[in-house]
Backbone as numpy.savetxt, mean C-alpha at the origin, in Angstrom:
# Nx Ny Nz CAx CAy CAz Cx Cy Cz
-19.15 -23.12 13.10 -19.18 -21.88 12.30 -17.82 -21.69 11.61
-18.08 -21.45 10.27 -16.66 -21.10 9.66 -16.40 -19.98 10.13
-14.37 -20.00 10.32 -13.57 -18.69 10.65 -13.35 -17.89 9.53
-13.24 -16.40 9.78 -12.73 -16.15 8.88 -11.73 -16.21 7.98
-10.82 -16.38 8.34 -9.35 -17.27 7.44 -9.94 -18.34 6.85
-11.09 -19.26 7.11 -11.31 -20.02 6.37 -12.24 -20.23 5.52
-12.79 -18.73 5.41 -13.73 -18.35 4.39 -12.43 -18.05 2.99
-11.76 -17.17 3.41 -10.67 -16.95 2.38 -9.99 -18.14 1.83
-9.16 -18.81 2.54 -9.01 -20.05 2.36 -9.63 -20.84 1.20
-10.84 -21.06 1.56 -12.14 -22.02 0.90 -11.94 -21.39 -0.88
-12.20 -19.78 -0.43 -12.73 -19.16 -2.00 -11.18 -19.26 -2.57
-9.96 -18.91 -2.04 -8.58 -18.83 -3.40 -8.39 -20.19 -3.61
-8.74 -20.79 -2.78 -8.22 -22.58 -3.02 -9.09 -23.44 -4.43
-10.26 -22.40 -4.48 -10.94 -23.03 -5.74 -9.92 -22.68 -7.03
-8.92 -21.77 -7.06 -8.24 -21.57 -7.90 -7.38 -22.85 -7.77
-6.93 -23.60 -8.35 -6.49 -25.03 -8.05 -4.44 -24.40 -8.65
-4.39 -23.55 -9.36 -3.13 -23.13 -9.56 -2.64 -22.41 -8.45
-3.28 -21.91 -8.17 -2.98 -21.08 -6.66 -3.13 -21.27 -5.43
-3.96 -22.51 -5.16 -4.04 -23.32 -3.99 -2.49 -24.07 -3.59
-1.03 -24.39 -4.49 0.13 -24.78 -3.79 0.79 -23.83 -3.26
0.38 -22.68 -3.06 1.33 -21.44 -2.61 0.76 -20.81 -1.53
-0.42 -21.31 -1.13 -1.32 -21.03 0.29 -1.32 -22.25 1.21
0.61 -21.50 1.85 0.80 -22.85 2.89 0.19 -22.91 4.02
-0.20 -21.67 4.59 -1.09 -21.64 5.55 -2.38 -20.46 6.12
-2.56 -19.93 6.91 -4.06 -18.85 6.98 -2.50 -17.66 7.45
-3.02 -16.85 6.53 -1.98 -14.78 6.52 -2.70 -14.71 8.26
-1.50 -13.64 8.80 -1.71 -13.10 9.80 -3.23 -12.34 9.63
-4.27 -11.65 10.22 -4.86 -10.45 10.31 -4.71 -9.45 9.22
-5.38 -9.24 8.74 -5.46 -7.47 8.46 -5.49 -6.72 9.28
-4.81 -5.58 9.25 -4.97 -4.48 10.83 -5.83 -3.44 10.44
-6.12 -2.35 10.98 -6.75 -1.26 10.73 -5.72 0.07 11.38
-5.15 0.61 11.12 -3.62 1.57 11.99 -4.48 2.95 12.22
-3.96 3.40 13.00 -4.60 5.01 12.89 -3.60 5.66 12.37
-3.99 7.29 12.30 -2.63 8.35 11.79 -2.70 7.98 10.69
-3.27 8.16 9.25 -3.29 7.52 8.17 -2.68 8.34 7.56
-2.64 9.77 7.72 -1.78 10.59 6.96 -0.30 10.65 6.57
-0.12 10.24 8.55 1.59 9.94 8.45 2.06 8.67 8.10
1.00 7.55 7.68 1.03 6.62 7.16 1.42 6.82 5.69
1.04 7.70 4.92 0.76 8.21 3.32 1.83 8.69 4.11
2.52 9.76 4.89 3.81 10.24 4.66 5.47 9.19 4.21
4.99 8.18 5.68 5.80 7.44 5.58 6.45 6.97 4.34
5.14 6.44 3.74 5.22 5.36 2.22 5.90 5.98 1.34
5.70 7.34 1.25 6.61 8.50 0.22 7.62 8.39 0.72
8.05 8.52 1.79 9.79 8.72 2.23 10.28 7.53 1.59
9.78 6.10 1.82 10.30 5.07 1.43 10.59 4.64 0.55
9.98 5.41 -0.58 9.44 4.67 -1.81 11.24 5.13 -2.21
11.77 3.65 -3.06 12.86 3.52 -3.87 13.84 3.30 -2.93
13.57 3.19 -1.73 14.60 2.90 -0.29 14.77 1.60 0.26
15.91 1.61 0.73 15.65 -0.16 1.45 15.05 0.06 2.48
14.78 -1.06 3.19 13.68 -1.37 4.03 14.41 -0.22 5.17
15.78 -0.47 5.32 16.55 -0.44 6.27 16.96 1.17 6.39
17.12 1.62 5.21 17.00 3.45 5.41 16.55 3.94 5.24
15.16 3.37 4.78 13.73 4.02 5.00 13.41 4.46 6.86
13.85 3.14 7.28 13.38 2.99 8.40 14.39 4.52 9.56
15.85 4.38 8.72 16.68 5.42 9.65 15.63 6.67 9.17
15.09 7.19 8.20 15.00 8.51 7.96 13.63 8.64 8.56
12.70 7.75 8.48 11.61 7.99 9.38 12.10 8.22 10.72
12.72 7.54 11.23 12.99 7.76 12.72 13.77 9.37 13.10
14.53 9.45 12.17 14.99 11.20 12.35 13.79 12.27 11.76
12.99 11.62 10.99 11.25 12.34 10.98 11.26 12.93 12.23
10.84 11.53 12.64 10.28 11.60 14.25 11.00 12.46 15.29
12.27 12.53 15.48 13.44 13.21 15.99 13.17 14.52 16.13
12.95 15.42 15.05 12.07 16.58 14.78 10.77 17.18 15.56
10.28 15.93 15.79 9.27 16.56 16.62 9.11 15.69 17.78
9.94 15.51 18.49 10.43 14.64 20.00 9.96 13.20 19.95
10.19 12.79 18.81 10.13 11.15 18.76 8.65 11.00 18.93
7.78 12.03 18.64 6.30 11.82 18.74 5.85 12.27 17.07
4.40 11.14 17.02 4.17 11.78 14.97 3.44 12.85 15.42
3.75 14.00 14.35 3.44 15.00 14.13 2.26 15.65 13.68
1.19 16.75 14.23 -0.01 16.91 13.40 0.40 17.41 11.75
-0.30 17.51 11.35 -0.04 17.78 10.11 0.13 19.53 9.82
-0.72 19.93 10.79 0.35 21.61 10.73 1.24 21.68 11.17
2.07 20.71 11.97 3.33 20.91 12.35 4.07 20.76 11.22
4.03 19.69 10.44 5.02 18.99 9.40 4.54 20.41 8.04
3.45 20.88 7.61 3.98 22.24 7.12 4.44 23.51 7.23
4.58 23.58 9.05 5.49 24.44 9.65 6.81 24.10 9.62
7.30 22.97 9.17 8.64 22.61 9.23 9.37 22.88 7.76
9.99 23.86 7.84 11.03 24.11 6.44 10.89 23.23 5.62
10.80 23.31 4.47 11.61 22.58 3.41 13.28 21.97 3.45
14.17 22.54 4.35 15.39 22.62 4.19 16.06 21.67 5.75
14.41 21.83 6.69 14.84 20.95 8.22 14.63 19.46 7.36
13.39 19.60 6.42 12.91 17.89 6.38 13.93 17.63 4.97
14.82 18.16 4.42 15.71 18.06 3.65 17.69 17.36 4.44
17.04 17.55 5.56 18.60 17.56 6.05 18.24 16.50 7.27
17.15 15.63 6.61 17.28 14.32 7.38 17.54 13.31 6.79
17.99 13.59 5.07 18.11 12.47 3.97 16.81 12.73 2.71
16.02 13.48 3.00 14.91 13.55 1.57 15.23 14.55 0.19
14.62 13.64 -0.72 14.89 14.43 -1.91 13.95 16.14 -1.75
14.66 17.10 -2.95 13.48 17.88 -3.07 12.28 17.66 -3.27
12.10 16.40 -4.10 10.83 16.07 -4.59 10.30 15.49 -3.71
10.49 14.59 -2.88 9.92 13.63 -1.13 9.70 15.32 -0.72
10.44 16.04 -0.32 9.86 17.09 1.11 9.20 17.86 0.24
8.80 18.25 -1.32 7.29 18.96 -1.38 6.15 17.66 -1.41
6.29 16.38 -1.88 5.40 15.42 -1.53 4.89 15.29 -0.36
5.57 15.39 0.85 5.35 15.36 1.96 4.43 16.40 2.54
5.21 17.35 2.33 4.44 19.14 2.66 2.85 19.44 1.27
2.81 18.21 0.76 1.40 18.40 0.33 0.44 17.28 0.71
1.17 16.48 1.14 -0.05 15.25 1.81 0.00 15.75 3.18
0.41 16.59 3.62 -0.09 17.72 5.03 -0.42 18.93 4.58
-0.89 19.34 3.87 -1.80 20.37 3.12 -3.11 19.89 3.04
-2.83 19.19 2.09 -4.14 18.30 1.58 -4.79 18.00 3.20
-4.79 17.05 3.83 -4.73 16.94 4.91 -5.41 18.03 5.95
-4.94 18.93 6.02 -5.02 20.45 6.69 -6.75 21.06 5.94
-6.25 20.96 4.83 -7.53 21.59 3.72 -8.61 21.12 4.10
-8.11 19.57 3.50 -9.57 18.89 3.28 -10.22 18.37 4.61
-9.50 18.67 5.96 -9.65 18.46 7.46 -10.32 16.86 6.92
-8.56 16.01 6.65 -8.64 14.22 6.37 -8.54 13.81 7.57
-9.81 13.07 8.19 -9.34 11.83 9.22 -9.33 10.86 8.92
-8.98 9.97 9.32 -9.03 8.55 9.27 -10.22 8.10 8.91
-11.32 8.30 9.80 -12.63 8.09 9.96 -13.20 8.57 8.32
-13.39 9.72 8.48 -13.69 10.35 6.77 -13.04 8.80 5.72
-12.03 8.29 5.54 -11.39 7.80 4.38 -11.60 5.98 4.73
-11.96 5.70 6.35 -12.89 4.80 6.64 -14.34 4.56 6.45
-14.99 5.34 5.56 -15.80 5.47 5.59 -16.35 5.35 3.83
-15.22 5.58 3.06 -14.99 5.34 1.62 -14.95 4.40 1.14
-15.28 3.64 -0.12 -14.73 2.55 -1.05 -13.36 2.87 -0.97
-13.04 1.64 -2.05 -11.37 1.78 -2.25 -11.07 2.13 -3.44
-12.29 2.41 -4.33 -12.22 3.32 -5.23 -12.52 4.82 -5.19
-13.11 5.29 -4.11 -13.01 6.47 -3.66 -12.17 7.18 -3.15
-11.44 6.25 -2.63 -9.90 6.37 -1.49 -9.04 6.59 -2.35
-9.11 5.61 -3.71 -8.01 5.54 -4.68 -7.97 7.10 -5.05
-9.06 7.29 -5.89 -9.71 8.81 -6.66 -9.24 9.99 -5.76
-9.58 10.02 -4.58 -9.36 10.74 -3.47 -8.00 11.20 -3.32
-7.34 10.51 -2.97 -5.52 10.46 -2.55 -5.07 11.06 -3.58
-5.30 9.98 -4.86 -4.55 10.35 -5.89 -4.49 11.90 -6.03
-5.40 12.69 -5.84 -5.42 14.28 -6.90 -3.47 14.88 -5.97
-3.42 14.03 -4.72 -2.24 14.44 -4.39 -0.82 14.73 -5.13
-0.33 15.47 -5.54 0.67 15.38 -6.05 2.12 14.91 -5.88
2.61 13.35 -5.90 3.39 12.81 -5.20 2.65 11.55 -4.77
1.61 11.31 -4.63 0.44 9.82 -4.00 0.27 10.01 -5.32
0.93 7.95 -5.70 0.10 7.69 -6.84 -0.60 6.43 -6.26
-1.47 5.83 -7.39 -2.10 4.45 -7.31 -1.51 3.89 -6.04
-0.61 2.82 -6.38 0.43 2.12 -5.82 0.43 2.19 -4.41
0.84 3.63 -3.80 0.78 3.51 -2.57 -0.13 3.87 -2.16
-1.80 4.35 -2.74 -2.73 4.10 -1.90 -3.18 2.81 -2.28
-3.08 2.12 -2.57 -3.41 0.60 -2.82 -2.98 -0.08 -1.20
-1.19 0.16 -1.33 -0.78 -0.13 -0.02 -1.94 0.41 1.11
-1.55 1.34 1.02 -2.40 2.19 2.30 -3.96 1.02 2.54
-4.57 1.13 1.64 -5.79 0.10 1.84 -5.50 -1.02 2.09
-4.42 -1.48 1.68 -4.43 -3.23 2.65 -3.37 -3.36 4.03
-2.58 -2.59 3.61 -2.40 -2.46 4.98 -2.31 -1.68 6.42
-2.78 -0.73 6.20 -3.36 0.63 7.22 -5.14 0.84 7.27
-5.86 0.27 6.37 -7.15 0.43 6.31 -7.40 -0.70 6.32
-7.20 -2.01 6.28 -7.53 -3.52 6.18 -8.33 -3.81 5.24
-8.59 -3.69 4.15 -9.07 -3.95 2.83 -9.14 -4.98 2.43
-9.74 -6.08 2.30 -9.58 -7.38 1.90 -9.72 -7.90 0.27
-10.44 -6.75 -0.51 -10.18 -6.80 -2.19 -9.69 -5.84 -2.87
-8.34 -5.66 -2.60 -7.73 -5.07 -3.26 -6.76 -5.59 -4.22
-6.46 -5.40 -5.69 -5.62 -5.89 -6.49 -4.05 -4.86 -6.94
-3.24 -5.28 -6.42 -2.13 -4.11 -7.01 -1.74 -4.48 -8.26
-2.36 -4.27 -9.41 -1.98 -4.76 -10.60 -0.55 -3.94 -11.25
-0.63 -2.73 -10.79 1.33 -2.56 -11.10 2.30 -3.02 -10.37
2.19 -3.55 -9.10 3.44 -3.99 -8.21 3.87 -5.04 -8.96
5.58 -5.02 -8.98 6.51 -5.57 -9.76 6.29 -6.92 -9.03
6.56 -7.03 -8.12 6.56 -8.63 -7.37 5.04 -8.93 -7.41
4.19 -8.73 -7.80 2.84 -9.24 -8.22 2.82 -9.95 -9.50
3.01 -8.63 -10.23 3.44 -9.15 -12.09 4.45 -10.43 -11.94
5.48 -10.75 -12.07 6.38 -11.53 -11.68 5.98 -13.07 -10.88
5.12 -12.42 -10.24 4.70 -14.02 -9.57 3.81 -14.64 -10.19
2.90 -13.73 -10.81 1.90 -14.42 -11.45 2.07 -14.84 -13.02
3.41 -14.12 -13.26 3.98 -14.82 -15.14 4.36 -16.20 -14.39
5.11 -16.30 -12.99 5.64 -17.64 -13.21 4.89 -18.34 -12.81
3.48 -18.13 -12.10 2.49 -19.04 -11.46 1.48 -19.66 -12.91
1.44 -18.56 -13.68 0.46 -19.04 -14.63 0.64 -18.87 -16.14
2.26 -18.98 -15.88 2.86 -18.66 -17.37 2.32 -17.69 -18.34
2.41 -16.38 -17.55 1.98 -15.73 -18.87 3.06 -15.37 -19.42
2.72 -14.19 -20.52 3.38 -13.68 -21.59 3.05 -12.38 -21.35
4.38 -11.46 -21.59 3.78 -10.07 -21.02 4.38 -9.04 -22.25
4.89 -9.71 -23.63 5.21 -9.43 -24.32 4.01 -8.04 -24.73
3.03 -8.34 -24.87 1.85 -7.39 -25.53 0.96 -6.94 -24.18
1.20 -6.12 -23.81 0.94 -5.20 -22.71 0.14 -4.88 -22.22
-0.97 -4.73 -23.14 -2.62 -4.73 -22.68 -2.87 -6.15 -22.62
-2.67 -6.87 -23.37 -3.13 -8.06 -23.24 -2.92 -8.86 -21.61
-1.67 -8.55 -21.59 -1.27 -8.81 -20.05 -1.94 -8.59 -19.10
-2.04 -7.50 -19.23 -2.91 -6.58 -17.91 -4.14 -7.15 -17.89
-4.83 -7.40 -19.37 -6.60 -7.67 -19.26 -6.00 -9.08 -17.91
-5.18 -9.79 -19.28 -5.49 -11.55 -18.24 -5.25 -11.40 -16.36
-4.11 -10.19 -16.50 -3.89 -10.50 -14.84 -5.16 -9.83 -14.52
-6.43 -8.74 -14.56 -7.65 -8.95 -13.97 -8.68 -9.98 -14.50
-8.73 -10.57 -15.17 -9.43 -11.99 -15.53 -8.95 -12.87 -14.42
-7.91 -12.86 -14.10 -7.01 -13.84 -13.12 -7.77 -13.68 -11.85
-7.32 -12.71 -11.93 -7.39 -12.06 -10.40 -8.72 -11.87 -9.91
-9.80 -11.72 -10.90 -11.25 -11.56 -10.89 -12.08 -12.43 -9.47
-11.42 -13.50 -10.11 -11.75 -14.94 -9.51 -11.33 -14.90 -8.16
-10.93 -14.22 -7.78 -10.16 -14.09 -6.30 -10.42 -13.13 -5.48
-11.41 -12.46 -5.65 -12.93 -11.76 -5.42 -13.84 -12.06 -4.88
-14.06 -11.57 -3.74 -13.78 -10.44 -2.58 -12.47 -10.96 -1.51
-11.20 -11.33 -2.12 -10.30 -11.25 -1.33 -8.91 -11.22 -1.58
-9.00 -10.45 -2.89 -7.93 -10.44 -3.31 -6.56 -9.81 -2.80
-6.81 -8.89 -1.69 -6.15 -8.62 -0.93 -4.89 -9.52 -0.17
-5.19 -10.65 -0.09 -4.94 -11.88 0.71 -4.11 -12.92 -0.21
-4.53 -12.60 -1.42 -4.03 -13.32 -2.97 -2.74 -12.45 -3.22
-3.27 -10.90 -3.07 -1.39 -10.58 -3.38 -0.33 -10.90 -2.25
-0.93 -10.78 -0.87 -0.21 -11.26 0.56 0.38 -12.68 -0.01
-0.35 -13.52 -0.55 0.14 -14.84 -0.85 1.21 -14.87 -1.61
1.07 -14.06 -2.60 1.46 -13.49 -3.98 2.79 -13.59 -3.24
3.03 -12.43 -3.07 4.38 -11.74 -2.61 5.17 -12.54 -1.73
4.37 -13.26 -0.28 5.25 -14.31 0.21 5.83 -15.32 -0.34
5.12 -15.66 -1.86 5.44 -16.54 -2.69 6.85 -16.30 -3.19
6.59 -14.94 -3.79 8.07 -14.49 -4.62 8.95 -14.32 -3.58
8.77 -14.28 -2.53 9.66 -13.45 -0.99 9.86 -12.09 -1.30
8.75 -11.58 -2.15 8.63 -9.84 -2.29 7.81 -8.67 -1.93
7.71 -9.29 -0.48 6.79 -8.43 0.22 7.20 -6.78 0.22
5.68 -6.18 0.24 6.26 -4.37 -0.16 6.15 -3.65 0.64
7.64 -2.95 0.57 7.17 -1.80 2.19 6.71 -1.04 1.88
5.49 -0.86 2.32 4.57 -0.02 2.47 4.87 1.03 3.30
């Protein structure tokens, strides 16, 4: 019986340009719980190094005894406590609305497991502060998504001008070819940007 890694395997390898950069079968997809403070996280990080992303989450955590927080806690918490752990104004109302939202729309995990990833996309987004991008993340790596395409991530674009020489001079044009590209790599494209990115060594913190 074929494994699964080697169902994936089989289908990107028919891409014969993209078969030298799939040195071997990607770890797992996971499935994480806490998806909210997952979407919190990704906001704190975004424009951060890996490395003080990682300090300011952990003084997150600090806040509420090194345990994650329900989401009425984190909009019981000032604007000015989650400001004086390192976040911009704009991160701590992002934050204090993906725990609104959250609160409102009573989001579980389960509920947004239960969605496409175009529903999830549509969904998140109305957030103010969640764009595309990081629910894209969120689906491949907190929801385990296996066709997902991040067609704005910079280390995506980038790998694939130098994998398949494009030209990114004319902008739509670009974009059509990288989903023409990417088409083909369907239902697993998820696994194609994992490749992607280990390729460039530009994996994204999510």
């Amino acid at each position: 019986m074929t494994q699964p890694s080697e169902i994936y395997l089989l289908h990107l390898g028919k891409d014969k340009k993209f078969l030298p950069i799939m040195a071997s079968p990607l770890p797992p997809l996971a499935i994480r719980k806490n998806i909210t403070i997952r979407l919190i996280a990704s906001i704190m990080s975004q424009q951060l190094s890996v490395k003080v992303a990682e300090v300011i989450y952990k003084r997150f955590l600090a806040l509420y005894d090194g345990k994650e927080p329900a989401p009425q806690q984190i909009l019981d918490t000032p604007p000015e406590t989650l400001r004086s752990i390192g976040l911009s104004n704009a991160k701590v109302s992002y934050v204090h609305n993906v725990a609104r939202f959250t609160v409102e729309e009573k989001l579980t995990d389960k509920k947004l497991q239960k969605m496409d990833n175009d529903t999830v996309i549509a969904y998140l987004t109305q957030i103010k502060g969640v764009g595309r991008w990081t629910v894209e993340m969120l689906l491949m790596f907190y929801l385990g998504r296996e066709d997902v395409f991040a067609i704005d991530d910079l280390g995506i674009q980038q790998a694939m001008i130098k994998l398949y020489k494009l030209d990114k001079t004319d902008k739509k044009a670009f974009r059509e070819k990288l989903l023409k590209i990417s088409a083909k790599w369907s239902p697993y494209r998820t696994y194609a940007c994992r490749y992607l990115w280990a390729w460039k060594d530009m994996k994204p913190t999510a």
